[in-house]
C-alpha positions as CSV (number, residue, x, y, z in Angstrom):
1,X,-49.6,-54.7,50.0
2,X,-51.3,-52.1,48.2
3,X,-48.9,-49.3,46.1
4,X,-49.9,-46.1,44.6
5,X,-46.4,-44.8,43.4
6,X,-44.5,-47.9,42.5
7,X,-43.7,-48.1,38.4
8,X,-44.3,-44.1,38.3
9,X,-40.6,-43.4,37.2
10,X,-40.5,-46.1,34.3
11,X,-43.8,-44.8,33.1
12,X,-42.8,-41.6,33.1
13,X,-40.0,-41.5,31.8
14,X,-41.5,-43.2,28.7
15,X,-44.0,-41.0,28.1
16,X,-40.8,-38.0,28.5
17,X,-39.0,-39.7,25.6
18,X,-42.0,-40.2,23.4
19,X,-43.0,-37.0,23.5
20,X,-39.1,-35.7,23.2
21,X,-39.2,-37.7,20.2
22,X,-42.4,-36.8,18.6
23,X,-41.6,-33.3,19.1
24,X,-38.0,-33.9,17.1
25,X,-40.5,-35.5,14.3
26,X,-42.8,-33.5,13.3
27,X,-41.2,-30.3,14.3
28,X,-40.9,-29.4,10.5
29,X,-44.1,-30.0,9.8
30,X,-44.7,-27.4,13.4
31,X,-42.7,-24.9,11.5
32,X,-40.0,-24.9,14.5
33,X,-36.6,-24.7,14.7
34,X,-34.0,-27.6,15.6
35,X,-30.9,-27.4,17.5
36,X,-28.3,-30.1,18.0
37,X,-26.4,-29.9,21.6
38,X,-25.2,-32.4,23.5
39,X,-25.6,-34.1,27.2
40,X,-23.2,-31.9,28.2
41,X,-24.5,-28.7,29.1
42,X,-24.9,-26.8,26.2
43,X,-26.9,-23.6,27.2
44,X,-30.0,-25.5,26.7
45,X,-31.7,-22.8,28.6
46,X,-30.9,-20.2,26.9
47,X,-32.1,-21.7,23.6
48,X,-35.1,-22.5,25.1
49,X,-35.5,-18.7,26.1
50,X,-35.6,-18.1,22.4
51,X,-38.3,-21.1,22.0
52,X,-36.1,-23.1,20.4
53,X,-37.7,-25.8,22.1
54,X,-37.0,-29.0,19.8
55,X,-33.7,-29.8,21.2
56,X,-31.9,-33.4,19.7
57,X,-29.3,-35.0,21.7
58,X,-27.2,-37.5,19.6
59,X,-26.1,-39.5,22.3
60,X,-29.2,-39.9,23.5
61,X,-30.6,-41.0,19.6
62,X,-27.3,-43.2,19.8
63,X,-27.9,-45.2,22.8
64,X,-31.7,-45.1,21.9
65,X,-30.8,-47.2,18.6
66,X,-28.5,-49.6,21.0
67,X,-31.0,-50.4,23.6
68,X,-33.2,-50.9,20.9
69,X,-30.8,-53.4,18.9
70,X,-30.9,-51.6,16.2
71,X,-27.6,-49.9,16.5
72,X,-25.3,-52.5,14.6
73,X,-27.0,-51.1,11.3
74,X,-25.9,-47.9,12.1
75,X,-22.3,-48.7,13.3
76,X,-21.8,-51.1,10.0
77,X,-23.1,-48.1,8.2
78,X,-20.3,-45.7,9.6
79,X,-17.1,-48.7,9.1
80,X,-18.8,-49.0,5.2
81,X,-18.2,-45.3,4.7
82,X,-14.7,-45.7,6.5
83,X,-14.8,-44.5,9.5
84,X,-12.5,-46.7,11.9
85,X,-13.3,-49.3,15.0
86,X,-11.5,-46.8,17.4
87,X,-14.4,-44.3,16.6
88,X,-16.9,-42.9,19.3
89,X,-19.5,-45.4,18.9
90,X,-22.0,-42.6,19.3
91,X,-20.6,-40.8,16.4
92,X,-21.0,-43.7,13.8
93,X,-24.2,-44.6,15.4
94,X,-25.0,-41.1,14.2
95,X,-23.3,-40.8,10.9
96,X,-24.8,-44.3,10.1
97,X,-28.7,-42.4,10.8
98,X,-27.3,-39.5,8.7
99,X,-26.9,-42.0,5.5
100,X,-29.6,-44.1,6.3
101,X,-32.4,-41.3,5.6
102,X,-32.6,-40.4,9.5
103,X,-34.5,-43.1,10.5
104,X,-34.5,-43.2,14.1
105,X,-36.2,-46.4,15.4
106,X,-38.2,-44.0,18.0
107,X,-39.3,-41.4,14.9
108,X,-37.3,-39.5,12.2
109,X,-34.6,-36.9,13.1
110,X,-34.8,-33.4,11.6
111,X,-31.7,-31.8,10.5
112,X,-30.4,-29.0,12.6
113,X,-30.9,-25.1,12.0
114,X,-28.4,-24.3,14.7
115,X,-25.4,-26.6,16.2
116,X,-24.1,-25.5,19.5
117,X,-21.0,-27.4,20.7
118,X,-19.5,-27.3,23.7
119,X,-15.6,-28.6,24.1
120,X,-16.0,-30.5,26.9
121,X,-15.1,-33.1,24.8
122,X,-13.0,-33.4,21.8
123,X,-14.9,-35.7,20.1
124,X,-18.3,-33.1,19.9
125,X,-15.6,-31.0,17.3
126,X,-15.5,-33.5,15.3
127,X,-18.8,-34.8,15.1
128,X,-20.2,-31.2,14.8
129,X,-17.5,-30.8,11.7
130,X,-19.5,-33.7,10.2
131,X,-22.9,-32.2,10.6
132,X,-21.6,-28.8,9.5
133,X,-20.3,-31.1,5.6
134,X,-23.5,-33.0,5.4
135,X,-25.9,-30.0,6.7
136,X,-24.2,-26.5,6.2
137,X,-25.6,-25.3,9.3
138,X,-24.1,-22.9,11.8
139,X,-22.1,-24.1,14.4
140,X,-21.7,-22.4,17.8
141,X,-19.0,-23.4,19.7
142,X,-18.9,-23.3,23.4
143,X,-15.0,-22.9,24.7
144,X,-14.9,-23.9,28.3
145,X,-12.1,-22.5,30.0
146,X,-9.9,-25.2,32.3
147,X,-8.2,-24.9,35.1
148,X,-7.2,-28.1,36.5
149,X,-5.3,-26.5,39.2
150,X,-7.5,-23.7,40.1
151,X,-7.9,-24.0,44.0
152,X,-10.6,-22.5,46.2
153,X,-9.6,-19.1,45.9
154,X,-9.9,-19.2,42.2
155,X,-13.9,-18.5,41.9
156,X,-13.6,-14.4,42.1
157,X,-10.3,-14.3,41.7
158,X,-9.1,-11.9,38.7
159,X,-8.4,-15.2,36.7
160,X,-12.1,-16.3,37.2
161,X,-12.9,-12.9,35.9
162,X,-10.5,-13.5,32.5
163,X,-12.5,-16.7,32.3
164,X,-15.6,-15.5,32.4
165,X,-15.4,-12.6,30.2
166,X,-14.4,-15.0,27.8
167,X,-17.0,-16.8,28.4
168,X,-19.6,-13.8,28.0
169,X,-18.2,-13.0,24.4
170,X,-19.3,-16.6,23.3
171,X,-22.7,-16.4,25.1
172,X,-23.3,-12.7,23.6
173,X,-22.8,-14.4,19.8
174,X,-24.6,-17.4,21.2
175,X,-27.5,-14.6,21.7
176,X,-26.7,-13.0,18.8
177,X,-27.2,-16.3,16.6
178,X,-30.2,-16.9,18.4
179,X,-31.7,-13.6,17.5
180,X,-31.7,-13.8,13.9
181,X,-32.5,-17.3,13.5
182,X,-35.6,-16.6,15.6
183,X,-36.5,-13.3,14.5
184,X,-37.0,-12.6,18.0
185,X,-35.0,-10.3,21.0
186,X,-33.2,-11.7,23.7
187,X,-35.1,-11.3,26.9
188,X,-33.2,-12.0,30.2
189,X,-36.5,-12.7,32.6
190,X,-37.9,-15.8,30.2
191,X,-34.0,-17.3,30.2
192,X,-34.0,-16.7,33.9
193,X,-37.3,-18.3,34.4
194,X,-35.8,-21.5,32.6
195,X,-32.6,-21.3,34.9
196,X,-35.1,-21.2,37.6
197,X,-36.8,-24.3,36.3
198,X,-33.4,-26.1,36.4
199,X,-32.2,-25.1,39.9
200,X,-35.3,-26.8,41.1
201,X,-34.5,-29.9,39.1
202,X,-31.5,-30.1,40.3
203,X,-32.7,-29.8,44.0
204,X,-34.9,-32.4,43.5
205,X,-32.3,-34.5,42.0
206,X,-30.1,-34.3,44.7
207,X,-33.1,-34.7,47.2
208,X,-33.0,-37.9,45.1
209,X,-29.7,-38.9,45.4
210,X,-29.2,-38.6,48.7
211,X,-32.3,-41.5,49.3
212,X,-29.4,-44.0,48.6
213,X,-26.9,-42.9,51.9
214,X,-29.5,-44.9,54.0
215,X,-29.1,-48.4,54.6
216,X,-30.8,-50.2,53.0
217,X,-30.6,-47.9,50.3
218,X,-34.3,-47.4,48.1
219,X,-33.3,-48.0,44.4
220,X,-30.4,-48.7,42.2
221,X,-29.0,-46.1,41.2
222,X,-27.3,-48.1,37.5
223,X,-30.9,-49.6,37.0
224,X,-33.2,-47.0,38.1
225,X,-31.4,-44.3,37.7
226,X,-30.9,-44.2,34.1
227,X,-34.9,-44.1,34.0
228,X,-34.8,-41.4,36.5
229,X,-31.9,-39.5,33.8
230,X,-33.6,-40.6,30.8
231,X,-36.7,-38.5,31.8
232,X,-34.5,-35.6,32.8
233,X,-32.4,-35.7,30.2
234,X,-35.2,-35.7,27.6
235,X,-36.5,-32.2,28.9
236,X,-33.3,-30.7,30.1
237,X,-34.5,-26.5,31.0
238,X,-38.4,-27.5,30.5
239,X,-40.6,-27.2,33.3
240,X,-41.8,-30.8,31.9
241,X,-39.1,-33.1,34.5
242,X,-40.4,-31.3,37.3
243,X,-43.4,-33.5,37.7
244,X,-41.3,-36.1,36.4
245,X,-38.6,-36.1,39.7
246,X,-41.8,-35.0,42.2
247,X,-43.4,-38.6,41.1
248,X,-39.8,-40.2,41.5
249,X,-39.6,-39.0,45.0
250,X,-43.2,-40.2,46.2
251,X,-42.3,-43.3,44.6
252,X,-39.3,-43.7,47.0
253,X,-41.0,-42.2,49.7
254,X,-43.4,-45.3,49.5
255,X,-41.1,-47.4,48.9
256,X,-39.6,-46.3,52.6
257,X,-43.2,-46.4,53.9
258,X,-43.8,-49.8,52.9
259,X,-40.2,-51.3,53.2
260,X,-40.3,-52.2,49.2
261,X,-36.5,-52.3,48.8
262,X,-34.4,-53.3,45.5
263,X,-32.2,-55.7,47.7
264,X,-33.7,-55.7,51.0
265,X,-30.6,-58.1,52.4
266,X,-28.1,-55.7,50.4
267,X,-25.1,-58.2,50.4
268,X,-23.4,-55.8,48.6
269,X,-23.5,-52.4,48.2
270,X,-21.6,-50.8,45.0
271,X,-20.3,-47.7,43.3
272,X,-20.4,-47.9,39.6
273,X,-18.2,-45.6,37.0
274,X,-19.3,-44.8,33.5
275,X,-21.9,-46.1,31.7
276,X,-23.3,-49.5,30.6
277,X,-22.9,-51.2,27.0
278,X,-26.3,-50.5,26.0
279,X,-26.8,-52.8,23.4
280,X,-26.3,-55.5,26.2
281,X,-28.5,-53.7,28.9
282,X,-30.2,-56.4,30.4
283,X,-27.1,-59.3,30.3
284,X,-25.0,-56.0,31.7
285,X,-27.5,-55.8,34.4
286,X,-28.0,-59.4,34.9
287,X,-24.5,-60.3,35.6
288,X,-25.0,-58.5,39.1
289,X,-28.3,-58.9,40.1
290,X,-27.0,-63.0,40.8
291,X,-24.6,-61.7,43.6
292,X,-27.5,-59.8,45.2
293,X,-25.3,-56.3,44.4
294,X,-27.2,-52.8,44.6
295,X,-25.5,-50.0,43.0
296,X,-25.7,-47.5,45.3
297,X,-24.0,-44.6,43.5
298,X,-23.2,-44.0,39.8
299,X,-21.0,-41.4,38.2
300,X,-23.2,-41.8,34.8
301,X,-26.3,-40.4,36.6
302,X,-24.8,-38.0,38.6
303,X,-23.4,-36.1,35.3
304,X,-26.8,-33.7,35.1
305,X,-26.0,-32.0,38.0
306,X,-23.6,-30.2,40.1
307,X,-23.8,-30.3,43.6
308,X,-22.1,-27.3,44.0
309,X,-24.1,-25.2,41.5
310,X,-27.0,-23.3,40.8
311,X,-28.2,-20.1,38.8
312,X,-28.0,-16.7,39.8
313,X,-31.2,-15.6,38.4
314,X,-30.8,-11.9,39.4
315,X,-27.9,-11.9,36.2
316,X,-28.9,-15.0,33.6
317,X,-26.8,-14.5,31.2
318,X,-23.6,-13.9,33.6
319,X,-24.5,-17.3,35.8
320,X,-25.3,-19.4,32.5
321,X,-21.6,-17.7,31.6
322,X,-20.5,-19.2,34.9
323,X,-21.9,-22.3,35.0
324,X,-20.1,-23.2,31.7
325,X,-17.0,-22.3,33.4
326,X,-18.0,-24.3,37.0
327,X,-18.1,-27.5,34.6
328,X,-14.4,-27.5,34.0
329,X,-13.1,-26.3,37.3
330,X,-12.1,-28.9,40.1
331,X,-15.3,-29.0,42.3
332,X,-17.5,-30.1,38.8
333,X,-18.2,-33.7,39.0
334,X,-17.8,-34.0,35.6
335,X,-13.9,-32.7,35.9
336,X,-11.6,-36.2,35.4
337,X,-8.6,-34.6,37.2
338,X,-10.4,-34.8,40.6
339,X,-12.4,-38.0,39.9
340,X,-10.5,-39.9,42.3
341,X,-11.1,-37.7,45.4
342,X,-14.4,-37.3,44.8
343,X,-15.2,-41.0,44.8
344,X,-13.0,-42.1,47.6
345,X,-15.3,-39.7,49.1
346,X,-18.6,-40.4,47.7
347,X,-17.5,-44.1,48.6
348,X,-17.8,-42.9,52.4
349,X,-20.9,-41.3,52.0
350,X,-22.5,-43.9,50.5
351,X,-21.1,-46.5,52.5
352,X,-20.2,-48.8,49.4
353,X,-18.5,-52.5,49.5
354,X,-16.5,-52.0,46.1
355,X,-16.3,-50.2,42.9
356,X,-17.3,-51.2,39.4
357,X,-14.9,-49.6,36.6
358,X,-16.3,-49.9,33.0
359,X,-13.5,-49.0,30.5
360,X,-15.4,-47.7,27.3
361,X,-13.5,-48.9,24.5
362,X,-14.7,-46.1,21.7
363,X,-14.3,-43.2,24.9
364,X,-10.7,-42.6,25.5
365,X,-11.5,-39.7,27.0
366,X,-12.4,-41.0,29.8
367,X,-11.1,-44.3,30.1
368,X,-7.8,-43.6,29.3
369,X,-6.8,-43.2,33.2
370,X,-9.5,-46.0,34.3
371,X,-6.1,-48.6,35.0
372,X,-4.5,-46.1,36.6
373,X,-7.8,-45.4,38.7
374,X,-7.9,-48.9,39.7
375,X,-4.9,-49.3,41.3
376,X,-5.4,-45.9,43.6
377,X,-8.6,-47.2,44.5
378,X,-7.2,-50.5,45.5
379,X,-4.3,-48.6,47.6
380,X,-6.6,-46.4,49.1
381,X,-8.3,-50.2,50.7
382,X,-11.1,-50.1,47.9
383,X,-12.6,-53.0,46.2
384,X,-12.5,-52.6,42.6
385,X,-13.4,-54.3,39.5
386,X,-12.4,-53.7,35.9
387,X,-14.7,-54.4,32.8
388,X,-14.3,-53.2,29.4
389,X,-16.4,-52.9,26.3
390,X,-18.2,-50.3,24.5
391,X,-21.2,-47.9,24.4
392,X,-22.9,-49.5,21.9
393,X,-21.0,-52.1,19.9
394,X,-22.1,-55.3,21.0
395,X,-18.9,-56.9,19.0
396,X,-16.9,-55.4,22.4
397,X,-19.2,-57.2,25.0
398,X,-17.6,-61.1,26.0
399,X,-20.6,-62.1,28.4
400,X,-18.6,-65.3,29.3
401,X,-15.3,-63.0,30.2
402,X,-17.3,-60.8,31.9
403,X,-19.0,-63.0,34.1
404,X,-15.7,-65.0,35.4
405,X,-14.7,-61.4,36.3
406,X,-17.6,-60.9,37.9
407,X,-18.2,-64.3,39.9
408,X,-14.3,-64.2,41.1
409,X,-14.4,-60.4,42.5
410,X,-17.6,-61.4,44.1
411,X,-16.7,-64.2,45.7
412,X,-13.5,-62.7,47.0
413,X,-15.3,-59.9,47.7
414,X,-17.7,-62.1,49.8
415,X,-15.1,-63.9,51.6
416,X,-13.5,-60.7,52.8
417,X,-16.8,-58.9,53.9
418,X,-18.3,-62.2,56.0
419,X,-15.5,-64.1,56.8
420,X,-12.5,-61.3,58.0
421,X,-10.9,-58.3,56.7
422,X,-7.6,-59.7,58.3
């Protein structure tokens, strides 16, 4: 069976991250200027607009070091210099690079001329207090308004309009910084040609989503798609994943031609919440792949994008205003108040067997609830299995423990999905 596509996504993805990374190392040397954000958006396309285009995410640089089994260093770095077990593992991954010369095992990191924070969590405050001691660099912070009860009359409404001229004041001094670090104007048609770049990223990622409501569904979306986000994530507001996603989708589209599918039999199909321990990737992984299970759906690679969203390119700086504002309101996917709805219903759409919970030990953020999530999901008739360890800290990750859990919920599973549901 001859392919043309198949391996396109893995490749490129790698060549994404290289090139993210050589850009991060020898922008000094390039004479460019560096801002730290984070995964969470944090106006990357505005920066952009101002060609701030060496952009370094530290979760990213965290997880790289992890996947890379490296990141214990780092970690026993941070605990040395006192910094607690309970810590975000991606923080002391981080502050262990910062004392360790910045000595990324994918090329060095540059420090940062501009920070921009957004408070999406409460953890980025911190961690951008501890690049503003060790750097003394300027720190933007990006207050999202939330409203977890806002309803579907709020977009509009004269609270959305309180929110979102709140919102403008921090995105005029964002503009403002940007300016005189640059030395050069704002100009609202290059930041909305970058917001244009995105909403077609985003169309195509959703295009790519949507591959896995068939049955049998094309590719895994715990496996595959953190290649597929990887490669997205690298370039976030750079024209650069567009070719990137275009390959993913003739890839799949093969795949359909041919009938190449991940699990062809699909003896179960899964929903999976949060991310992996990364420093155990592949035994993570492997624990599954013995039960035949395809992960049809997974809230870590469906973080990039909202469904519900795009820019309003006729007013750039308004809808870049807005869409910070969108990420906190009820219909985001990234909002943990209306997780539960949202993947009762996603577990519909996707026609899934069970869900996978993965309690992040070093993320109370968003594990805190995870127990609580488990037993709704299990009223509601839903399958569910509960794993915790970490991010990164392999010290978290009981292979043994997690495999009994995995083997018994399987094989209850099995006996419910072939043999009754009486």
């Amino acid at each position: 069976m001859e392919t043309k596509y198949q391996g396109a996504a893995r490749q490129g993805q790698k060549v994404l991250i290289k090139n993210w990374f050589d850009r991060l190392s020898q922008s000094k040397e390039r004479g460019e200027k560096v801002a730290y954000a984070f995964v969470i958006p944090s106006a990357f396309e505005l920066l952009r607009s101002f060609d701030i285009q060496v952009i370094s995410l530290p979760e990213v640089q965290s997880l790289q070091c992890a996947v890379k089994k490296v990141g214990q260093d780092y970690l026993a770095k941070a605990e040395e210099l006192g910094y607690s077990l309970d810590v975000c593992g991606y923080v002391k991954i981080d502050v262990g690079l910062l004392n360790m010369d910045m000595k990324h095992p994918l090329g060095n990191i540059p420090p940062p001329d501009l920070v921009v924070c957004p408070t999406g969590c409460n953890t980025y405050i911190k961690w951008a207090e501890i690049w503003r001691e060790y750097f003394n660099t300027p720190i933007l912070m990006l207050d999202q308004p939330s409203r977890i009860n806002a309803g579907e009359n709020y977009w509009g409404s004269s609270l959305f309009g309180q929110d979102k001229r709140y919102m403008m004041g921090q995105m005029e001094d964002l503009v403002e910084a940007c300016e005189q670090l640059t030395g050069k104007k704002f100009d609202p048609d290059k930041l909305a040609d970058y917001e244009d770049q995105w909403n077609r990223l985003s169309d195509l990622w959703m295009q790519i989503k949507d591959y896995n409501k068939r049955i049998p569904a094309v590719f895994d979306a715990f496996e595959d798609g953190l290649y597929y986000m990887g490669g997205l994530q690298a370039c976030r507001g750079n024209a650069e994943a567009i070719p990137f996603l275009e390959s993913v989708k003739k890839e799949l589209d093969e795949r359909i031609e041919l009938g190449i599918y991940p699990v062809p039999e699909e003896r179960f199909r899964m929903f999976i919440d949060l991310a992996p321990c990364w420093s155990k990737l592949r035994s993570f992984i492997g624990l599954f792949k013995k039960w035949e299970v395809l992960f049809v759906y997974g809230t870590y690679m469906s973080m990039l994008v909202e469904p519900d969203f795009r820019y309003d390119t006729s007013r750039p700086l308004e809808s870049l205003a807005e869409s910070l504002i969108f990420f906190s309101h009820p219909r985001s996917v990234m909002n943990i108040f209306s997780r539960l709805p949202q993947t009762i219903k996603l577990c519909k759409e996707y026609s899934v067997d069970g869900v996978v919970l993965h309690a992040i030990k070093s993320c109370r953020a968003v594990s805190g609830g995870i127990v609580d999530e488990r037993e709704f999901l299990q009223r509601e008739g839903i399958p569910t299995l509960y794993l915790d360890s970490d991010l990164v800290d392999a010290r978290y990750f009981a292979e043994a423990q997690f495999r009994n859990r995995v083997d018994a919920f399987f094989e209850s599973l099995e006996r419910k999905k072939y043999y009754g549901r009486n």
